[in-house]
N, CA, C and O atoms as a Maestro MAE file, in Angstrom:
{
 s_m_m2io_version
 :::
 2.0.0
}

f_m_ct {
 s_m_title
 :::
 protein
 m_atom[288] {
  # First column is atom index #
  i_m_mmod_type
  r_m_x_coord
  r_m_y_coord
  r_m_z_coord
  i_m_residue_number
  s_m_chain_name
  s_m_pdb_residue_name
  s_m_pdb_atom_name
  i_m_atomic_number
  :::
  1 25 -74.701 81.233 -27.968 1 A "UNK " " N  " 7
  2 3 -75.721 81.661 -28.885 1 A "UNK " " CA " 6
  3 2 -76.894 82.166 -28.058 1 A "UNK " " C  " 6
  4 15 -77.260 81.552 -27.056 1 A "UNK " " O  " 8
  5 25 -77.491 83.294 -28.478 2 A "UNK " " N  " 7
  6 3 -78.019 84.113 -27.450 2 A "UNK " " CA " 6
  7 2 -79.130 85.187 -28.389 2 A "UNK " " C  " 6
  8 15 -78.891 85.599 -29.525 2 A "UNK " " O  " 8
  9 25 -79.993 85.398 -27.823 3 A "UNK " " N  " 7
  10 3 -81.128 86.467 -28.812 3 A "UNK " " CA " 6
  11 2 -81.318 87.466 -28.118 3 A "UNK " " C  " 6
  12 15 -82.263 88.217 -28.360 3 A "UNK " " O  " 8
  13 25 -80.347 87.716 -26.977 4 A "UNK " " N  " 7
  14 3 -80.482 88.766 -26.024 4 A "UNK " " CA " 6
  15 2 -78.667 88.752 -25.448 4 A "UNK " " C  " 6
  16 15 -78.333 87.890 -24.636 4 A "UNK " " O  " 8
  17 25 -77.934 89.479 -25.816 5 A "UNK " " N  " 7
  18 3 -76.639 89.317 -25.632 5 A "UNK " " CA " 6
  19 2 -76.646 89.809 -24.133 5 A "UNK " " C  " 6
  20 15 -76.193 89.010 -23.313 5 A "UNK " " O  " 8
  21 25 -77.191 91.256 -23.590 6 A "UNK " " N  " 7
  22 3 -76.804 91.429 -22.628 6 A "UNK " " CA " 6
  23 2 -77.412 90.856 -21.731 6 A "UNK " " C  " 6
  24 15 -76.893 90.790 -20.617 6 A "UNK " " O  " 8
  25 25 -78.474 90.378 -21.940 7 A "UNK " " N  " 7
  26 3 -78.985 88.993 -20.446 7 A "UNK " " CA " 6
  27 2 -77.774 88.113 -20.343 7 A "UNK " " C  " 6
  28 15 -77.015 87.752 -19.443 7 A "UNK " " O  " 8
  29 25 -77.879 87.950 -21.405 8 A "UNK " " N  " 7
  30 3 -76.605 85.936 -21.587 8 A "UNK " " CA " 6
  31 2 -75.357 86.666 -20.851 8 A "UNK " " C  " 6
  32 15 -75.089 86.105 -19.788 8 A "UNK " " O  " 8
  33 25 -74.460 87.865 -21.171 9 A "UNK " " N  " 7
  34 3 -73.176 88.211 -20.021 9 A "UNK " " CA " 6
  35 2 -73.485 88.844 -18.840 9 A "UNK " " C  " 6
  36 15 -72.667 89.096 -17.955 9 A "UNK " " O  " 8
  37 25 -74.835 89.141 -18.815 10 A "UNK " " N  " 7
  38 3 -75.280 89.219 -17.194 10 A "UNK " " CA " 6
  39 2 -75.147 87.721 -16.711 10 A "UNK " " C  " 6
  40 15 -74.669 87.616 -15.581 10 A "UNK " " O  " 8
  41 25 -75.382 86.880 -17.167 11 A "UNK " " N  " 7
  42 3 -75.966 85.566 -17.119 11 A "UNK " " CA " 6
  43 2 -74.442 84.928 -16.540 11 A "UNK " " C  " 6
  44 15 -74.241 84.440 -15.427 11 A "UNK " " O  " 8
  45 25 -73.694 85.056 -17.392 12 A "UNK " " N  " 7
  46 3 -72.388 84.378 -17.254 12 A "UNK " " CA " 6
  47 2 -71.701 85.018 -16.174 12 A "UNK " " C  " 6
  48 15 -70.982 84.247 -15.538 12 A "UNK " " O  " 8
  49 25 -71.717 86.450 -15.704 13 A "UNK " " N  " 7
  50 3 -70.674 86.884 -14.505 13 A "UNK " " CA " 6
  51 2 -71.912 86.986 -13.239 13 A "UNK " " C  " 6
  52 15 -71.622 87.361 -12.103 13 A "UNK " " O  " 8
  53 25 -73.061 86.661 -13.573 14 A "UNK " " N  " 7
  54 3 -73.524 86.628 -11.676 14 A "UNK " " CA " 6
  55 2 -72.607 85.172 -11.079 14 A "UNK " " C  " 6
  56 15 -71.822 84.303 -11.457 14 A "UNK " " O  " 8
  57 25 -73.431 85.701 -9.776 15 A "UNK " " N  " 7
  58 3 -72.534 84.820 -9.156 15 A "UNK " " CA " 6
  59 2 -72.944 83.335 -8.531 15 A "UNK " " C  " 6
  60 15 -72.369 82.500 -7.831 15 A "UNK " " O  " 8
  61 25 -74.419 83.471 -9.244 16 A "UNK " " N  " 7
  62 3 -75.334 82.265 -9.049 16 A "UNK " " CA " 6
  63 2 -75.172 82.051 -10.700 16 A "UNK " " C  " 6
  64 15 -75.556 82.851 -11.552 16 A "UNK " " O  " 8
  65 25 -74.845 81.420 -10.817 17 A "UNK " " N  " 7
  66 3 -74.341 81.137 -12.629 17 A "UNK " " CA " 6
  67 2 -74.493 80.108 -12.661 17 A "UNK " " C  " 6
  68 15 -73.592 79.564 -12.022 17 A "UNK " " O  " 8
  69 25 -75.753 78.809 -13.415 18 A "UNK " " N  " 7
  70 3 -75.238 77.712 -12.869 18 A "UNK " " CA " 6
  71 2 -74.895 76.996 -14.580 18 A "UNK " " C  " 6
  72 15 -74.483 75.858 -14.801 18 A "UNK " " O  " 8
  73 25 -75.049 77.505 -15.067 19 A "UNK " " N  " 7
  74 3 -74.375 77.117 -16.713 19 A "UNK " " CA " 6
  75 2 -73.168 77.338 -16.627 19 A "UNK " " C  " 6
  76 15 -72.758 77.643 -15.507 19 A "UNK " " O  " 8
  77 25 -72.148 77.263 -17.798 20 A "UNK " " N  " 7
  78 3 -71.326 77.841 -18.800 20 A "UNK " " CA " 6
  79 2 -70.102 77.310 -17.874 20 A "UNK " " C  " 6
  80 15 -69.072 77.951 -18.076 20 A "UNK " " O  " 8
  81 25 -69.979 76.237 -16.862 21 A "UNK " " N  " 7
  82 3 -68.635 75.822 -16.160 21 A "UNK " " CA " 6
  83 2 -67.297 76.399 -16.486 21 A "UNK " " C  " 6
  84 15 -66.499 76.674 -15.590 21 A "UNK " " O  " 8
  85 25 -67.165 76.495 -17.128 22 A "UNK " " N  " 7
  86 3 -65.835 76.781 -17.841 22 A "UNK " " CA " 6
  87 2 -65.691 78.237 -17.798 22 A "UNK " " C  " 6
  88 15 -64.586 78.745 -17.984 22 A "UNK " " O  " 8
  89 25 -66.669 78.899 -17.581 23 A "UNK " " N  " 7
  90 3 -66.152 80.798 -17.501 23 A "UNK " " CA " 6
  91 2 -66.580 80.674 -16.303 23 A "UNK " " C  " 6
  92 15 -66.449 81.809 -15.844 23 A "UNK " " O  " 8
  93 25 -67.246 79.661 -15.061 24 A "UNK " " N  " 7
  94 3 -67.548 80.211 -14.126 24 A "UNK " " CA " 6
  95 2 -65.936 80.810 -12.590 24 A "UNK " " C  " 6
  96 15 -65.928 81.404 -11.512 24 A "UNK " " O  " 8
  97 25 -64.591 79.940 -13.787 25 A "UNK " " N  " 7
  98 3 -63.830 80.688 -12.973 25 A "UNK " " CA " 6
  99 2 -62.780 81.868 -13.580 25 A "UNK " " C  " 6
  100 15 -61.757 82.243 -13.008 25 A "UNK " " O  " 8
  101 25 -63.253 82.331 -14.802 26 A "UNK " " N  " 7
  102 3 -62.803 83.212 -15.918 26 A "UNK " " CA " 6
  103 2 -63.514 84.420 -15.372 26 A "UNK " " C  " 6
  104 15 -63.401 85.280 -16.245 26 A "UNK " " O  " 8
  105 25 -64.208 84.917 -14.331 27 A "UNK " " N  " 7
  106 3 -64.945 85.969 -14.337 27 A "UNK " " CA " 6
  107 2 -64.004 87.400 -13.878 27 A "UNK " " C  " 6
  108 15 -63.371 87.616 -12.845 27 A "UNK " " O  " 8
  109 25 -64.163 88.053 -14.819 28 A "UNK " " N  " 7
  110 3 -65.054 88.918 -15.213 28 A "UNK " " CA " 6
  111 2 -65.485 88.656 -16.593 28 A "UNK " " C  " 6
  112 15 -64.530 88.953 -17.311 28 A "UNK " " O  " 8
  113 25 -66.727 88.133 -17.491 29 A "UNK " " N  " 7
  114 3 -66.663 87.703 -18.887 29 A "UNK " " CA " 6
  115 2 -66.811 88.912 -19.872 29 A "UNK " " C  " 6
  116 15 -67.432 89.869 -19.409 29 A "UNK " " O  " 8
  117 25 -66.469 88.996 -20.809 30 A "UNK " " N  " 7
  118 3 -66.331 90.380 -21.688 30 A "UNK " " CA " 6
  119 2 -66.261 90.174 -22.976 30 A "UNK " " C  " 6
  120 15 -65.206 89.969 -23.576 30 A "UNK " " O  " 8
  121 25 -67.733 90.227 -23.647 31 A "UNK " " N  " 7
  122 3 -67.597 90.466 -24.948 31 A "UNK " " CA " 6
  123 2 -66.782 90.939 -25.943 31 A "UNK " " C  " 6
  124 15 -66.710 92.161 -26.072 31 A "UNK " " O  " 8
  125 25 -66.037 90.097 -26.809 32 A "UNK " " N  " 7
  126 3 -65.675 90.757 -27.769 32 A "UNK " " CA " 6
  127 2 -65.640 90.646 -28.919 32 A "UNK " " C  " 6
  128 15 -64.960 91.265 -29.738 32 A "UNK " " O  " 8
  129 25 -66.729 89.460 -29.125 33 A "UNK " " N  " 7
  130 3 -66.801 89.670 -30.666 33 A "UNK " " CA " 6
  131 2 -68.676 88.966 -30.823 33 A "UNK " " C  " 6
  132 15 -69.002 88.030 -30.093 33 A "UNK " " O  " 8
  133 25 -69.340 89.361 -31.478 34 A "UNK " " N  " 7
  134 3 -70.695 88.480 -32.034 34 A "UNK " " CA " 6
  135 2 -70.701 89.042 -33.729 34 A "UNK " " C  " 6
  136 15 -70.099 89.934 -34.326 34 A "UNK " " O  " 8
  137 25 -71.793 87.929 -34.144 35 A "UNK " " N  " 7
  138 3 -72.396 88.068 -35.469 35 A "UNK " " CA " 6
  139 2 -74.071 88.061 -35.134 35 A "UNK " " C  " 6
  140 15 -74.745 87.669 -34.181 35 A "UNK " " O  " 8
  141 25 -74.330 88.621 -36.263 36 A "UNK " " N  " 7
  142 3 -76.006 88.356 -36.126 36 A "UNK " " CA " 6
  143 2 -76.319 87.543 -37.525 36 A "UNK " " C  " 6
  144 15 -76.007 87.760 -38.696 36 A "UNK " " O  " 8
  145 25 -77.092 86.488 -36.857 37 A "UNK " " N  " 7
  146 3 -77.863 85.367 -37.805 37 A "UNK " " CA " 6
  147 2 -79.455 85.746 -38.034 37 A "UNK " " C  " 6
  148 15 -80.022 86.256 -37.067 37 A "UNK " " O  " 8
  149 25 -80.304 85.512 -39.380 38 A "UNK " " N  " 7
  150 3 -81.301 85.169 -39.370 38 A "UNK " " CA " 6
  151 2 -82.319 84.340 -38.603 38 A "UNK " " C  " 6
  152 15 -83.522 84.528 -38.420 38 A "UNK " " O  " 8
  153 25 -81.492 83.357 -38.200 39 A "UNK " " N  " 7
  154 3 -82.313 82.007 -38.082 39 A "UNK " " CA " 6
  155 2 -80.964 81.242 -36.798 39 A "UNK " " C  " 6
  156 15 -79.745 81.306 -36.636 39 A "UNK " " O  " 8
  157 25 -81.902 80.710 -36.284 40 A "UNK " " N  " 7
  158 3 -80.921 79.478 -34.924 40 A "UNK " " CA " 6
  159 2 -80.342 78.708 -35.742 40 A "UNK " " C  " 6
  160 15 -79.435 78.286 -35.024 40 A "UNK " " O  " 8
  161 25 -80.182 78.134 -36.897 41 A "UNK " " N  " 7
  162 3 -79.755 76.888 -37.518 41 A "UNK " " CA " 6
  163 2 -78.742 77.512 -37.820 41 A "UNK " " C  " 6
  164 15 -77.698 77.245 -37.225 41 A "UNK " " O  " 8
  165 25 -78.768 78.689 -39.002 42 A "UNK " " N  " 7
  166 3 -77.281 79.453 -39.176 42 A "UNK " " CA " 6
  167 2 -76.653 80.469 -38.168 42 A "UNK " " C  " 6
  168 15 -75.820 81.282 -38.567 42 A "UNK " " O  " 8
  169 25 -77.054 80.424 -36.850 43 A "UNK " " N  " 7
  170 3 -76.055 80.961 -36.066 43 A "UNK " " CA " 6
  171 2 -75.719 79.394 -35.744 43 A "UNK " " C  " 6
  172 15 -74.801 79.039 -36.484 43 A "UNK " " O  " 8
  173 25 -76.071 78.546 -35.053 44 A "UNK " " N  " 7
  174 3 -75.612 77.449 -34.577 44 A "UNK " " CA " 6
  175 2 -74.328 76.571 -35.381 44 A "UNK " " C  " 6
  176 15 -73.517 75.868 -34.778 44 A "UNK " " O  " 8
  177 25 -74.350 76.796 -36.929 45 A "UNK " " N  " 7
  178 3 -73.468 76.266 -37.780 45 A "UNK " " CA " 6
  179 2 -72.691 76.779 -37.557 45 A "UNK " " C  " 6
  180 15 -71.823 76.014 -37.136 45 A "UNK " " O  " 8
  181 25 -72.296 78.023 -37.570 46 A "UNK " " N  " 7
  182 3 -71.696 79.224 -37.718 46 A "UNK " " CA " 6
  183 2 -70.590 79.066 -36.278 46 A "UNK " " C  " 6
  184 15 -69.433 79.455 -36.112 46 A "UNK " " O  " 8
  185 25 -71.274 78.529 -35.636 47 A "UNK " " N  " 7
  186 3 -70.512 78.763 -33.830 47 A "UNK " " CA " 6
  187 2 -69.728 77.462 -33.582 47 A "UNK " " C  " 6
  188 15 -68.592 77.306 -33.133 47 A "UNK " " O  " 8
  189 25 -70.772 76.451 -34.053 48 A "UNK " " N  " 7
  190 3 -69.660 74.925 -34.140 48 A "UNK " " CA " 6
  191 2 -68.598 75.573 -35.153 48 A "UNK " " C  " 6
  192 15 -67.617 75.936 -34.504 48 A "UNK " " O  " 8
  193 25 -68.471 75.818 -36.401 49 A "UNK " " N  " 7
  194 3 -67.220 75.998 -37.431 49 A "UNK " " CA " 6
  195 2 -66.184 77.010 -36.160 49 A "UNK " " C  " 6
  196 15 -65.085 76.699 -35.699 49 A "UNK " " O  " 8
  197 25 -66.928 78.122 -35.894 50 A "UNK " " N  " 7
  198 3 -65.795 78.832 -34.882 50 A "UNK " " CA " 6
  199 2 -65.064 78.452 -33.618 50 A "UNK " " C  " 6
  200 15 -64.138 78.881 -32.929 50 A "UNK " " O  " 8
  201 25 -65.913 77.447 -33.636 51 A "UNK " " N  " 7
  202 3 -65.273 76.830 -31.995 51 A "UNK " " CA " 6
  203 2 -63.737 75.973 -32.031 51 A "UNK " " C  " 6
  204 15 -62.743 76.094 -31.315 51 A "UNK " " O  " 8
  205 25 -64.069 74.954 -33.341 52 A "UNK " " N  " 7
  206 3 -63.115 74.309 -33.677 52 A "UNK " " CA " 6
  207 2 -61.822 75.454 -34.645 52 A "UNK " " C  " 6
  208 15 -61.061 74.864 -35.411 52 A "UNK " " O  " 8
  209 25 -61.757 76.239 -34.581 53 A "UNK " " N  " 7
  210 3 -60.552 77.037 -35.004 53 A "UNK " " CA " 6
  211 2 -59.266 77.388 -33.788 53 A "UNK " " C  " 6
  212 15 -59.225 77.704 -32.599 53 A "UNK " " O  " 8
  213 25 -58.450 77.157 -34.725 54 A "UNK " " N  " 7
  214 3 -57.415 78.128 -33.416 54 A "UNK " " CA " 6
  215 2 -57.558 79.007 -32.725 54 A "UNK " " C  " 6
  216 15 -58.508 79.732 -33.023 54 A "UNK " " O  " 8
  217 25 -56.766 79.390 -31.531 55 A "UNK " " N  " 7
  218 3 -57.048 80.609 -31.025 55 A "UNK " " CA " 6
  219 2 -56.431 81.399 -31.656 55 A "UNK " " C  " 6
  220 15 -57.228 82.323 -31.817 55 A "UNK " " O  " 8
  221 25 -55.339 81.705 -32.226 56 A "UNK " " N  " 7
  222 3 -54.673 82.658 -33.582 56 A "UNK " " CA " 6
  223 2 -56.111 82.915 -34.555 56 A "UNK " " C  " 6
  224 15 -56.408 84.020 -35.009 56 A "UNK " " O  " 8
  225 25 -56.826 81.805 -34.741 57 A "UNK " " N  " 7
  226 3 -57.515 82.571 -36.015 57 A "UNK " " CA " 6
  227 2 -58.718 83.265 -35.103 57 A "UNK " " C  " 6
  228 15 -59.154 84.374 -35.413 57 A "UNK " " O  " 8
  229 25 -59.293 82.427 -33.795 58 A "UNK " " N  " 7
  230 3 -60.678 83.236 -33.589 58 A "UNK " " CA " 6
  231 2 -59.685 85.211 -33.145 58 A "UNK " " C  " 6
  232 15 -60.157 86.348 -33.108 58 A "UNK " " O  " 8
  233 25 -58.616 84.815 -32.969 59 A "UNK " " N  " 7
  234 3 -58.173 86.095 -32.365 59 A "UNK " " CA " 6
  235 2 -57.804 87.399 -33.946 59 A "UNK " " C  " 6
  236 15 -57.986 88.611 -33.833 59 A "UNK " " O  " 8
  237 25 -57.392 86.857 -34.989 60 A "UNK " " N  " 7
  238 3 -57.493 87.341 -35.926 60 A "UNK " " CA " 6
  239 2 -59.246 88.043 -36.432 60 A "UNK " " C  " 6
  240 15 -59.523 89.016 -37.133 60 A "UNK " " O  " 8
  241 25 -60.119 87.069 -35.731 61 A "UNK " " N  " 7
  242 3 -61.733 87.270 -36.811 61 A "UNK " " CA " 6
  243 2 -61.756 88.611 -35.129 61 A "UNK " " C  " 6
  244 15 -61.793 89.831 -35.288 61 A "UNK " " O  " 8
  245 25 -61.741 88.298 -34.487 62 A "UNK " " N  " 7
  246 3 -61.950 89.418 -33.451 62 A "UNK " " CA " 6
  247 2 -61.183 90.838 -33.404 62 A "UNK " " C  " 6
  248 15 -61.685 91.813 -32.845 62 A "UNK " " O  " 8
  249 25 -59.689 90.876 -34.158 63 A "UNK " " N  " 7
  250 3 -59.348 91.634 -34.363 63 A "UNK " " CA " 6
  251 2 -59.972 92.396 -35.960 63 A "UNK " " C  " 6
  252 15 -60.108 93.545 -36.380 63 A "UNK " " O  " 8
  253 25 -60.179 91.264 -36.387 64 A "UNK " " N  " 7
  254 3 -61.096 91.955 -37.738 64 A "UNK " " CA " 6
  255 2 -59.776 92.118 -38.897 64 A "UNK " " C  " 6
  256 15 -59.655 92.854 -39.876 64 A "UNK " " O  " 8
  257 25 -58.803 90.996 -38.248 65 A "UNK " " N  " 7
  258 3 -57.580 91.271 -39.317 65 A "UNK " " CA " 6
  259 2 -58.243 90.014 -40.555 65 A "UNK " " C  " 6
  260 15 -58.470 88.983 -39.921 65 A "UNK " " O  " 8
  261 25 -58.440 89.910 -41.397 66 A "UNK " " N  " 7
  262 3 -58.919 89.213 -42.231 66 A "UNK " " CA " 6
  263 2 -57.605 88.662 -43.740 66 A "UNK " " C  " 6
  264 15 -57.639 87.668 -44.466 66 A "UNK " " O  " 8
  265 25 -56.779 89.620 -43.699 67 A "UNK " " N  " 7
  266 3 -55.526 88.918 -44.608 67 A "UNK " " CA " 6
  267 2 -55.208 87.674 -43.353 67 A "UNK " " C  " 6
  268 15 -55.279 86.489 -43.679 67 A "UNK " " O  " 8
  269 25 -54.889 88.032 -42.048 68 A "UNK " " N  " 7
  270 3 -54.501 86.845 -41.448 68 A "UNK " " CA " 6
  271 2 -55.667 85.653 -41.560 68 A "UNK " " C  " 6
  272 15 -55.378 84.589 -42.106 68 A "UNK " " O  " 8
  273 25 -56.470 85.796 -41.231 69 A "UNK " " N  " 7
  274 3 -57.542 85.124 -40.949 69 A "UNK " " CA " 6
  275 2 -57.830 83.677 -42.533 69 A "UNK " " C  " 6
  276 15 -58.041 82.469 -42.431 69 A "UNK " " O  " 8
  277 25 -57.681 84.686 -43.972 70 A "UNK " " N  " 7
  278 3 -57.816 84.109 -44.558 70 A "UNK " " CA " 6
  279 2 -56.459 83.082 -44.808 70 A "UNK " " C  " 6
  280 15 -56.506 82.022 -45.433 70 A "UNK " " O  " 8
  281 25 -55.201 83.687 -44.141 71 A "UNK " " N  " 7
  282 3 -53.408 82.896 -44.949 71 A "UNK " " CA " 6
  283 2 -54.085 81.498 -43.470 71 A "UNK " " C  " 6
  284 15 -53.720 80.338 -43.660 71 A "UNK " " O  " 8
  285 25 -55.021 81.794 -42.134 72 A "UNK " " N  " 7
  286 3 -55.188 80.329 -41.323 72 A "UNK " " CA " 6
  287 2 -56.090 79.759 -41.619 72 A "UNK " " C  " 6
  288 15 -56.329 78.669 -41.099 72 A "UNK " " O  " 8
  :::
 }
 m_bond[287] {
  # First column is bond index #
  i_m_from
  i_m_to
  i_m_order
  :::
  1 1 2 1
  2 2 3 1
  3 3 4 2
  4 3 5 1
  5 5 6 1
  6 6 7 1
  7 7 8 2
  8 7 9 1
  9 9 10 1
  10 10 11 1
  11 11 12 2
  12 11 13 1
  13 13 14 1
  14 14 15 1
  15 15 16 2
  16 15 17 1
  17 17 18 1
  18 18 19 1
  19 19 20 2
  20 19 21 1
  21 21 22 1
  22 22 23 1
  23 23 24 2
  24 23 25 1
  25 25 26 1
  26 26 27 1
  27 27 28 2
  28 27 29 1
  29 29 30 1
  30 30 31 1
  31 31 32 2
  32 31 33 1
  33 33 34 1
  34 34 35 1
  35 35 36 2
  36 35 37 1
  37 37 38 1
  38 38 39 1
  39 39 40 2
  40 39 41 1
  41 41 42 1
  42 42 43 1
  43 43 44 2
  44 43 45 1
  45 45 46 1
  46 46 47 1
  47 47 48 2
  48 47 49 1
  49 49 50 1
  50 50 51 1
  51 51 52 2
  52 51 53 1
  53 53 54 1
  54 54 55 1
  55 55 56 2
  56 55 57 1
  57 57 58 1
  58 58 59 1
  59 59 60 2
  60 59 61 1
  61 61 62 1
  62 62 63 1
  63 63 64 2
  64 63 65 1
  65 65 66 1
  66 66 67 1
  67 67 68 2
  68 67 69 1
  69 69 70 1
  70 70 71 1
  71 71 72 2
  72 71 73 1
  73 73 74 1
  74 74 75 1
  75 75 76 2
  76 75 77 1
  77 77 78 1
  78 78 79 1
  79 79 80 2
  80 79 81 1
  81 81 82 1
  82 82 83 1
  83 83 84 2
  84 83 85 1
  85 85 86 1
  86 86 87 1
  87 87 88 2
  88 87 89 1
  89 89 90 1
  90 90 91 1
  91 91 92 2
  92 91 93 1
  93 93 94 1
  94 94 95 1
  95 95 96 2
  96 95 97 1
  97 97 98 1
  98 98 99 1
  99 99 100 2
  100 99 101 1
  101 101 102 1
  102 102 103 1
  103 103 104 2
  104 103 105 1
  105 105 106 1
  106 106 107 1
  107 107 108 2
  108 107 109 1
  109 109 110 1
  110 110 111 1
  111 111 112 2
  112 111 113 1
  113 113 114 1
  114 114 115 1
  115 115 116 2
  116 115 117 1
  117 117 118 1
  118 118 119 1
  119 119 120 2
  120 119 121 1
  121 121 122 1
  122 122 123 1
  123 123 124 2
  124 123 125 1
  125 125 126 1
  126 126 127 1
  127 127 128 2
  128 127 129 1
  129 129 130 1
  130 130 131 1
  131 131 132 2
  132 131 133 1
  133 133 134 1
  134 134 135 1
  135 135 136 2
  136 135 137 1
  137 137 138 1
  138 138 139 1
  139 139 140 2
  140 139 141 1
  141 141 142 1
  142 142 143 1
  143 143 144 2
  144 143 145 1
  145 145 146 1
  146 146 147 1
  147 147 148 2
  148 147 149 1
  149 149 150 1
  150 150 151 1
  151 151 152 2
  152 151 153 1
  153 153 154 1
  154 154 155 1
  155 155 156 2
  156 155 157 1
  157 157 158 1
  158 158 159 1
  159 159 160 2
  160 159 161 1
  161 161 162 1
  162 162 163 1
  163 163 164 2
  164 163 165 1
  165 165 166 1
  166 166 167 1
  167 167 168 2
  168 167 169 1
  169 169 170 1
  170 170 171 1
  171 171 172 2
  172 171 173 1
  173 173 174 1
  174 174 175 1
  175 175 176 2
  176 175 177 1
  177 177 178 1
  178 178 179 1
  179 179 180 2
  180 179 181 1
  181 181 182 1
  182 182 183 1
  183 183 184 2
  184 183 185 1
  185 185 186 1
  186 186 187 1
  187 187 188 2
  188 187 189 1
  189 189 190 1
  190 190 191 1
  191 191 192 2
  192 191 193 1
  193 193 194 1
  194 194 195 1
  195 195 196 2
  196 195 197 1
  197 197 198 1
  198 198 199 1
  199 199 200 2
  200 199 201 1
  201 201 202 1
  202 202 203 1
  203 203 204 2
  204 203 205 1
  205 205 206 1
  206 206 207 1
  207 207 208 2
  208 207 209 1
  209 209 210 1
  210 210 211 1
  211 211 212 2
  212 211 213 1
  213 213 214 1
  214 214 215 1
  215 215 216 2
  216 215 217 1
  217 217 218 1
  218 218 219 1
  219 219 220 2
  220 219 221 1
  221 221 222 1
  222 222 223 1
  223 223 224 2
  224 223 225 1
  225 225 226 1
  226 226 227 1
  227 227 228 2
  228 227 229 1
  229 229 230 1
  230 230 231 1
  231 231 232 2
  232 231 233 1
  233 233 234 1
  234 234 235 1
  235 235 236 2
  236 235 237 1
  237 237 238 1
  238 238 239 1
  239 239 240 2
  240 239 241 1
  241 241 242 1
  242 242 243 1
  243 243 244 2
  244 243 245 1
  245 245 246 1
  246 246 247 1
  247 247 248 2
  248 247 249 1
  249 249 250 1
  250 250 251 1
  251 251 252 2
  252 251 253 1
  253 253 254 1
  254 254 255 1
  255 255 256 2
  256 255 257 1
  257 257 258 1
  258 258 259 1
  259 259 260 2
  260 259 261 1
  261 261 262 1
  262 262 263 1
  263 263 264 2
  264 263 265 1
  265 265 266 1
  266 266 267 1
  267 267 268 2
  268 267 269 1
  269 269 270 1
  270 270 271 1
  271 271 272 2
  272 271 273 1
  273 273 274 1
  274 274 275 1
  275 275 276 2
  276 275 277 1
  277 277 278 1
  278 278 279 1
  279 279 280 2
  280 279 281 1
  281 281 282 1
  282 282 283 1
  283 283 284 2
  284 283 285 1
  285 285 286 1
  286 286 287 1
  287 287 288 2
  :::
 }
}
């Protein structure tokens, strides 16, 4: 969650990175999907519900296939 997307994937592929452990050996990192929220509270809801999904469905909401998305 980020109010500046392209700082935050600058952020994640330097090479002094000292957040985000888990992509620090995934690099090169590459956007491919965001939403835009009003407010920190409803992006933050919004990102816990997506986290806990399959990877079939976050890969469906990224493809933007939405019959799949809704049958997972």
């Amino acid at each position: 969650m980020t109010s500046n997307l392209d700082k935050r994937l600058k952020e994640h592929n330097s090479k002094t990175s000292k957040g985000a452990k888990y992509l620090r050996a995934k690099k090169p990192v590459m956007l491919v999907y965001s939403e835009k929220y009003p407010d920190i509270k409803s992006a933050m809801n919004r990102e816990l519900r997506v986290k806990k999904w399959t990877r079939v469905k976050k890969e469906a909401l990224i493809n933007g296939d939405l019959e799949l998305l809704k049958k997972l």
